[in-house]
C-alpha positions as CSV (number, residue, x, y, z in Angstrom):
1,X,-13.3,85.5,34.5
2,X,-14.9,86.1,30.9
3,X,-17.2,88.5,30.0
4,X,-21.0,86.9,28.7
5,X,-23.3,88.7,27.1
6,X,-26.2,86.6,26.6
7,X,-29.8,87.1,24.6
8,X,-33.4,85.8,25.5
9,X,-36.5,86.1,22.7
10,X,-39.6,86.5,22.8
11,X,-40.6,82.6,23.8
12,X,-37.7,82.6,26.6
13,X,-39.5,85.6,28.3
14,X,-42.9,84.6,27.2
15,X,-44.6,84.8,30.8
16,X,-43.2,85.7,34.3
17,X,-42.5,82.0,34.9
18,X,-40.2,81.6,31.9
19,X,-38.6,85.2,33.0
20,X,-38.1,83.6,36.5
21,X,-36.3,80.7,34.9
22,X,-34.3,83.5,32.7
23,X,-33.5,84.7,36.0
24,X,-31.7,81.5,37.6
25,X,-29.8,81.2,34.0
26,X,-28.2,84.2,34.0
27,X,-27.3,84.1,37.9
28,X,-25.9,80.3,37.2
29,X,-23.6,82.2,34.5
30,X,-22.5,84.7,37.5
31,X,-21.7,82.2,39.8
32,X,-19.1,80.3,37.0
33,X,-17.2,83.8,38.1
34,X,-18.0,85.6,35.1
35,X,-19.3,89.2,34.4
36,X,-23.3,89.1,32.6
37,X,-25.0,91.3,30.5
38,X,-28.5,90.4,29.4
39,X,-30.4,91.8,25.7
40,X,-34.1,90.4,25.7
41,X,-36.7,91.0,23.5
42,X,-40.3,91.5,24.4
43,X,-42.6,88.8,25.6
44,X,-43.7,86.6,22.9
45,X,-47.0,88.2,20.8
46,X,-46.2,91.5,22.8
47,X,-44.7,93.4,19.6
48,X,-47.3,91.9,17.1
49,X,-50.3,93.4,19.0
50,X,-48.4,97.2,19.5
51,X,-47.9,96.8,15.9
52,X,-51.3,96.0,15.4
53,X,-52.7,98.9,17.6
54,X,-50.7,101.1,15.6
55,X,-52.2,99.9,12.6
56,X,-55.9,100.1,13.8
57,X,-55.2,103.7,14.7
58,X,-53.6,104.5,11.2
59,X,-52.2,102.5,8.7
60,X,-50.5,105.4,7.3
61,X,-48.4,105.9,10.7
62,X,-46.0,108.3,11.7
63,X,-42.6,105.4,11.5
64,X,-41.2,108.0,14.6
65,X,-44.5,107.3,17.1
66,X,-44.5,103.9,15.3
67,X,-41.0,103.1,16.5
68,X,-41.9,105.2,19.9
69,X,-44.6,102.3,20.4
70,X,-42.9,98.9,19.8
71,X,-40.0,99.7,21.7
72,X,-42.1,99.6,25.0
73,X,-42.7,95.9,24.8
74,X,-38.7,95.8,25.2
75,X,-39.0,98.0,27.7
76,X,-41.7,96.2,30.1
77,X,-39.1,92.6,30.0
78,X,-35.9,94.5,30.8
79,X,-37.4,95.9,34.2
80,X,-39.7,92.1,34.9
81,X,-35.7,90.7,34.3
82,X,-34.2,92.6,36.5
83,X,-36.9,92.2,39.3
84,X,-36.8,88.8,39.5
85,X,-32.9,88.6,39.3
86,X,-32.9,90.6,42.5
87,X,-35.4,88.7,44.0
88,X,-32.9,86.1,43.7
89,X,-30.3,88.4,45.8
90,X,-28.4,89.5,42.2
91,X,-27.6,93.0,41.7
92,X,-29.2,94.2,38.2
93,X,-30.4,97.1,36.7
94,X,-32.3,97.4,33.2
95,X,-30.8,99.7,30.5
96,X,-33.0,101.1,27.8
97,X,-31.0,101.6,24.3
98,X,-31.7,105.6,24.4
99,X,-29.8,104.8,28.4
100,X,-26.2,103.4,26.5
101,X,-26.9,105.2,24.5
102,X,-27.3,103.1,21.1
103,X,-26.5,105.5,18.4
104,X,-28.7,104.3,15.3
105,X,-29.3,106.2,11.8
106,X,-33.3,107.4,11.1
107,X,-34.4,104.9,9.2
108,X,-37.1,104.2,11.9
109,X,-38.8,100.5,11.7
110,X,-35.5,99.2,10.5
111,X,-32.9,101.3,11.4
112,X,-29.2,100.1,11.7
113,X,-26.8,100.6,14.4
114,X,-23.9,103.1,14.1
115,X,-22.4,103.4,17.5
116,X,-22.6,101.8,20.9
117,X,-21.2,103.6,24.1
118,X,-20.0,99.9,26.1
119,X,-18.0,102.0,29.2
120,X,-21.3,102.4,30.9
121,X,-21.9,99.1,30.5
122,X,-18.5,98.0,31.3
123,X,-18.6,99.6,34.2
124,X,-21.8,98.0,35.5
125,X,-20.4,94.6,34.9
126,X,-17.2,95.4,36.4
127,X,-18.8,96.4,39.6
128,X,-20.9,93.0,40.0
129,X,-23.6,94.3,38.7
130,X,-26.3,92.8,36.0
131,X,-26.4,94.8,32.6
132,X,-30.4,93.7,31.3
133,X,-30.7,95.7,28.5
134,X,-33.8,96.3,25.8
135,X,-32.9,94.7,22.7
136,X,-34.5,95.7,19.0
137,X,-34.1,99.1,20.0
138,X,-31.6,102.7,20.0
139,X,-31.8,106.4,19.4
140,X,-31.3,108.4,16.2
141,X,-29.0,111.3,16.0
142,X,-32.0,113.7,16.5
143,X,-33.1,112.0,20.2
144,X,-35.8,109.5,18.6
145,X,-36.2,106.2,19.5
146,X,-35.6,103.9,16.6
147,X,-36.0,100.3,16.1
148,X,-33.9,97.6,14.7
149,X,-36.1,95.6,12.8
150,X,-37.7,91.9,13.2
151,X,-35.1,89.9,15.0
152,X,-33.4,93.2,15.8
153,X,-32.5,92.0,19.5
154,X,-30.1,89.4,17.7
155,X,-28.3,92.2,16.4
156,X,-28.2,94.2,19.8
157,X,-26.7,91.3,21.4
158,X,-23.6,90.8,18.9
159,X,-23.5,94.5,19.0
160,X,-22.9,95.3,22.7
161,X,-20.9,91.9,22.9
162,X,-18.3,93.8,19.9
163,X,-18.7,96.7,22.3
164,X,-17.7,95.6,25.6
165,X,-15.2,93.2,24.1
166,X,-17.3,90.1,25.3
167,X,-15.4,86.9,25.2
168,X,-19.2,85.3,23.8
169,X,-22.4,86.0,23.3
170,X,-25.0,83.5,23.8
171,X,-28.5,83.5,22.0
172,X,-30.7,81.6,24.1
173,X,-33.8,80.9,21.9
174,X,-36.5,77.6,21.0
175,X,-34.1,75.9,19.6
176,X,-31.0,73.9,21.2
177,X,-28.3,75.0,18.3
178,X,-28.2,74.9,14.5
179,X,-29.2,71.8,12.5
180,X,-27.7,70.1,9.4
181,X,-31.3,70.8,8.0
182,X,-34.6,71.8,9.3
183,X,-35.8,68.8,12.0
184,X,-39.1,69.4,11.5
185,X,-38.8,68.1,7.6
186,X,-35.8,65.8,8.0
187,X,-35.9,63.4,10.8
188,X,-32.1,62.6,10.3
189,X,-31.2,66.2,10.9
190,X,-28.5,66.3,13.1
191,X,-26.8,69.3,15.4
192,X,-23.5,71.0,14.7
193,X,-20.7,71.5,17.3
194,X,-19.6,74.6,15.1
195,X,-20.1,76.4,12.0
196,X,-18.7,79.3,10.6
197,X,-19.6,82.7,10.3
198,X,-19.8,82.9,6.5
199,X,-21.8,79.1,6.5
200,X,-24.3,80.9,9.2
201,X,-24.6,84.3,6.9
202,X,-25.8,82.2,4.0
203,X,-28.3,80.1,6.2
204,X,-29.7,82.8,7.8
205,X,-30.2,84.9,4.2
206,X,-31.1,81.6,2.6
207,X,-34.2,80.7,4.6
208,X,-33.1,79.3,8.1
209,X,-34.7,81.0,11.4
210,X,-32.0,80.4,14.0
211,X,-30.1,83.8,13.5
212,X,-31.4,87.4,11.7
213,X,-29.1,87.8,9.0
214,X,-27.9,91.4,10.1
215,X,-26.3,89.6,13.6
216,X,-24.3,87.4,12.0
217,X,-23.0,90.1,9.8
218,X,-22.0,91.9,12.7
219,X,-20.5,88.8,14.2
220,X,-18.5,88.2,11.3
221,X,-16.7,92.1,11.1
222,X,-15.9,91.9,14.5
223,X,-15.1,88.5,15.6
224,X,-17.4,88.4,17.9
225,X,-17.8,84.2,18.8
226,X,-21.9,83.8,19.1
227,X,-23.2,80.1,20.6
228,X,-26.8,79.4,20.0
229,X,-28.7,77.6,23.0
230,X,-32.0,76.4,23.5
231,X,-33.4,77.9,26.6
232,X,-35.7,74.9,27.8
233,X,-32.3,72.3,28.1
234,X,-29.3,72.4,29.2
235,X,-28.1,70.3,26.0
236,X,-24.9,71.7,24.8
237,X,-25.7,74.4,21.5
238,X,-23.4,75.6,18.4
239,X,-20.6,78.0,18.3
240,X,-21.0,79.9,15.5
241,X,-17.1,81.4,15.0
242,X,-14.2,81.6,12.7
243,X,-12.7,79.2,10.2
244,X,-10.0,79.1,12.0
245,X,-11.5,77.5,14.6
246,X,-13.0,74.6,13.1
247,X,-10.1,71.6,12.4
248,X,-12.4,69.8,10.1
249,X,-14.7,71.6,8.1
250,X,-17.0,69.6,6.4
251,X,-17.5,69.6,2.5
252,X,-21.0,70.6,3.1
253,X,-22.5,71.8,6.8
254,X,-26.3,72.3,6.0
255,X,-29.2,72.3,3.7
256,X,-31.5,75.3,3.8
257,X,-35.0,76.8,2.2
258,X,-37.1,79.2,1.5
259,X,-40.6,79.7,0.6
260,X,-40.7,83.2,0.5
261,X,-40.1,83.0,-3.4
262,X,-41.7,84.3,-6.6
263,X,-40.7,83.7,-9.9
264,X,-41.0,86.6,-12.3
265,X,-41.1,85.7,-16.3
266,X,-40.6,88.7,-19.2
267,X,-41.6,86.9,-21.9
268,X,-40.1,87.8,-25.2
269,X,-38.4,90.9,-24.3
270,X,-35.9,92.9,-27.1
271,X,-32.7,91.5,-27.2
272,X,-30.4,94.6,-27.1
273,X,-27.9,96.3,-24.8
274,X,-30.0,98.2,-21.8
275,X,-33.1,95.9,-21.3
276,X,-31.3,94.2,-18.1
277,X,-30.0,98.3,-16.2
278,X,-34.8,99.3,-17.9
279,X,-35.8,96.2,-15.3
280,X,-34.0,96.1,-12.4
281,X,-32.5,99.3,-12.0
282,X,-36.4,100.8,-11.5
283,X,-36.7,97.5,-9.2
284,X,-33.4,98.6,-7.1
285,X,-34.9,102.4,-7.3
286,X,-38.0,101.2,-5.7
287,X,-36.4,99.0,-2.8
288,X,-37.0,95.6,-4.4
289,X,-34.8,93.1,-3.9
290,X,-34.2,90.4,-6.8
291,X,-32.1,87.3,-6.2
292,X,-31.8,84.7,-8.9
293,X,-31.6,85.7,-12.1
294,X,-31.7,84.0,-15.5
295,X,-31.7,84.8,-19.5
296,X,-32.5,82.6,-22.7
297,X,-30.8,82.4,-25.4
298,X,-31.7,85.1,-28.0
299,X,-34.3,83.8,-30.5
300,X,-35.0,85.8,-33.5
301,X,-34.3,89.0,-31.4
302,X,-36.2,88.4,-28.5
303,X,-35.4,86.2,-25.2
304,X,-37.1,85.8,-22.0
305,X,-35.5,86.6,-19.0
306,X,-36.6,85.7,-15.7
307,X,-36.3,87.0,-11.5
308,X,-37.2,86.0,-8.1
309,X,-38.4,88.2,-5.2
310,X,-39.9,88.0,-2.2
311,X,-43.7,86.8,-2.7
312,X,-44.6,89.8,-0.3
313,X,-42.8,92.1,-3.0
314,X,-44.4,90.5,-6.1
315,X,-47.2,92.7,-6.7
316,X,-44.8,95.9,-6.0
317,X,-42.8,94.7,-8.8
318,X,-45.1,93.9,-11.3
319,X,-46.5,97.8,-10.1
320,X,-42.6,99.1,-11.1
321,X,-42.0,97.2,-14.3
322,X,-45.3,97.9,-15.9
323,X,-44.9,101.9,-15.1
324,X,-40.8,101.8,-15.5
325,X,-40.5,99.2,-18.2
326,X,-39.1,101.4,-21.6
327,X,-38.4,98.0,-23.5
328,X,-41.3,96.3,-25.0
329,X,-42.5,92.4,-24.0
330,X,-45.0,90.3,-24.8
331,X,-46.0,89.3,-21.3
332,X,-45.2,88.9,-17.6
333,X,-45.8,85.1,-16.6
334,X,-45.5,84.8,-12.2
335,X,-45.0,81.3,-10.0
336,X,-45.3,81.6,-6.6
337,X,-45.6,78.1,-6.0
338,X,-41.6,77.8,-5.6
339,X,-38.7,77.0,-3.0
340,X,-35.3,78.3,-3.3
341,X,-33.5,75.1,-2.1
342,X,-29.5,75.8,-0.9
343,X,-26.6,73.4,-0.5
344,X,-23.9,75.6,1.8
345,X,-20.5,74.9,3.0
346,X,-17.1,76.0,3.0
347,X,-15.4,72.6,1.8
348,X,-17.0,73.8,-1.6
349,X,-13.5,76.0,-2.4
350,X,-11.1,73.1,-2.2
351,X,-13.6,70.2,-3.6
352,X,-15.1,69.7,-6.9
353,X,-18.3,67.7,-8.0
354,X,-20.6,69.3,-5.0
355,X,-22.9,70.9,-7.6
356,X,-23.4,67.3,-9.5
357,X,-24.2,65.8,-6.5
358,X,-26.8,68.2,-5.9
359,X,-28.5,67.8,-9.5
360,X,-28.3,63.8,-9.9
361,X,-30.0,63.5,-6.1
362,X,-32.8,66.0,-7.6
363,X,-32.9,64.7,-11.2
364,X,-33.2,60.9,-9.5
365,X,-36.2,61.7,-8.2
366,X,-37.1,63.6,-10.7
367,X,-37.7,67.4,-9.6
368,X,-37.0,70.1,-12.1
369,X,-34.4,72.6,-11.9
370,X,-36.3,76.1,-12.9
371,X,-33.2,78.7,-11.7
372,X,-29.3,77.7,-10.1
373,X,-27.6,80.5,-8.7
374,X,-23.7,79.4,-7.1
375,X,-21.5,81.4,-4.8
376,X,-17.8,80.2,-3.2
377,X,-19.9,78.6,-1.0
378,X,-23.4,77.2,-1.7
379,X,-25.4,76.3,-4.8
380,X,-28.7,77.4,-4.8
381,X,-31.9,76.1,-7.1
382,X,-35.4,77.0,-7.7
383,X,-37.7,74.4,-7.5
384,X,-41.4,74.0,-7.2
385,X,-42.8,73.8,-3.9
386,X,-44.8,70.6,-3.6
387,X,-41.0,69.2,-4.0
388,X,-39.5,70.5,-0.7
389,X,-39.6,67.9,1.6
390,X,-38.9,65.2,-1.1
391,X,-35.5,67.5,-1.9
392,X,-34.5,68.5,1.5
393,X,-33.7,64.7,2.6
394,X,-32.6,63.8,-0.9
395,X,-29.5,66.4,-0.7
396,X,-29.6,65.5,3.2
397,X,-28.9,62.1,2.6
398,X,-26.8,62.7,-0.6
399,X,-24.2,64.4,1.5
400,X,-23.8,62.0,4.0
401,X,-25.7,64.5,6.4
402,X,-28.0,61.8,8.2
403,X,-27.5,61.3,12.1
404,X,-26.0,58.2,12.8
């Protein structure tokens, strides 16, 4: 018998027939003789409008009544769930997080787990019965509900899978498992059996939708193995696990993007120690997050040096450096017509020449390189926009990616 803890979004519980057909997956995982608990999230379009009713009463909110509000959408699938799993003779019972209890820190609208209490749970499953518990969701150290954060119901599920020492947790979501590159752009995409936890952490904070970065993060620490299913098909999904567990890793396992880019120009800034700690230490003070980052060469004692953000952070940043700023420039040039475009894979450490690969397929077709960042495993590049289809299946094919 092994322990399943599996995870349904929004678009798997978007109506009461898709919750019915939720219902007869999870009791076909019962009857394989194994013990089930269930984390869904709230019925597709369901959080968006309580977020927007909170909104249209004040946009300056109270992030306790805020957090008070979206939880209910949570709330409302966990109890349809376990309805229709009875109906189907199961026993079940829904679990809020406050019920677990879910022990998160205050930093309501995106607060981060700090403790789980799984012997409740445990118990439950060990009696027969159905755990469906309210993803996204927990309780601060003070009694208020919190929330997790968009995509938070990915991170319950790892979570409570690390606490009631699943043997997996499946995410059951639109898509049937993790691809070599987005399908939707290249045609030749094709489906991995298994990728690691580190290749998945990149994806996810590189630009690919199948996982919320914070999940696998919490996969990763504690070793929690995590498949990703498509809940339309019974076609078989990815295990996302450790190296260990994959025989032949492959020199690279996907290519991601990301649109959410802006580029951020200081033009002819002083050259002198302290001008890097005047721009983004305001930034970091403010919340900011910068990513790639590049400096000229010094030219008669000035250089340009230039950021990305988040195009929803752009004009916060421009707000910080032009009131922080203590160095003097002679202007601030922005792009947001960019894509960061990443190469990722753990054959990177043991092979050489992946980087050249990269910047011949791109140069051969002759898209300009604005930014590179590199880690252990990936090499990342700026690029403008118009370019990203044309790049994706470049690198896709250049790797020897293509389906068969």
């Amino acid at each position: 018998m092994a322990r399943i803890v599996q995870k349904f979004g929004g678009t798997s519980v978007g109506d009461v027939a898709r919750i019915k057909n939720v219902a007869k997956r999870v009791k076909a995982e019962v009857e394989r003789g194994n013990q089930v608990a269930v984390v869904v999230s709230a019925m597709s379009g369901v959080t968006n409008q309580l977020v927007a009713y909170c909104n249209e009463i004040s946009p300056m909110h109270d992030q306790r009544e805020y957090d008070a509000v979206v939880s209910t959408g949570e709330q409302v699938t966990t109890g349809l769930l376990a309805i229709a799993l009875q109906g189907l003779g199961m026993k079940a019972r829904s679990w809020t997080g406050w019920q677990i209890p879910i022990g998160t820190d205050d930093a309501h609208g995106k607060a981060r787990i700090e403790s789980i209490d799984g012997e409740g749970l445990i118990r439950c499953m060990e009696a027969g019965e159905i755990a469906v518990i309210a993803g996204f969701q927990g309780i601060t150290g003070d009694n208020r509900i919190s929330t997790l954060g968009r995509g938070g119901s990915d991170t319950t599920a790892v979570a409570v899978a690390a606490a009631v020492k699943a043997d997996r947790c499946d995410i059951y979501t639109d898509v049937d498992g993790v691809y070599t590159t987005d399908p939707r752009i290249g045609a030749t995409a094709r489906k991995l059996d298994k990728i690691t936890y580190e290749e998945m952490l990149e994806s996810a904070s590189l630009g690919a939708k199948v996982l919320q970065t914070r999940s696998v993060e919490m996969a990763m620490k504690h070793r929690v193995r995590v498949q990703v299913l498509s809940s339309f098909s019974d076609a078989p999904g990815t295990l996302v696990c450790d190296e260990d567990e994959i025989l032949e890793k492959e020199l690279v396992s996907g290519i991601t993007y990301s649109r959410d880019e802006a580029k951020v120009t200081l033009v002819g800034v002083q050259d002198q120690p302290g001008v890097a700690a005047s721009i983004f230490g305001p930034l970091a003070d403010a919340n900011i997050n910068v990513d790639m980052i590049v400096q000229n060469t010094s030219r008669e004692g000035t250089t340009d040096l230039t950021f990305t953000t988040s195009r929803g952070e752009l004009d916060r940043a421009l707000k910080v450096i032009k009131e922080s700023m203590k160095v003097p420039y002679a202007s601030i040039v922005t792009d947001k017509s960019v894509v960061k475009v990443s190469v990722i894979g753990v054959g990177m450490r043991s092979h050489a020449g992946v980087a050249q690969t990269m910047f011949k397929a791109l140069a051969d077709r002759k898209i300009n390189i604005h930014i590179i960042s590199t880690s252990e495993i990936k090499v990342s590049v700026l690029i403008s926009e118009e370019y990203t289809e044309l790049a994706l299946r470049a690198l896709h094919t250049a790797y020897g990616l293509d389906a068969a």
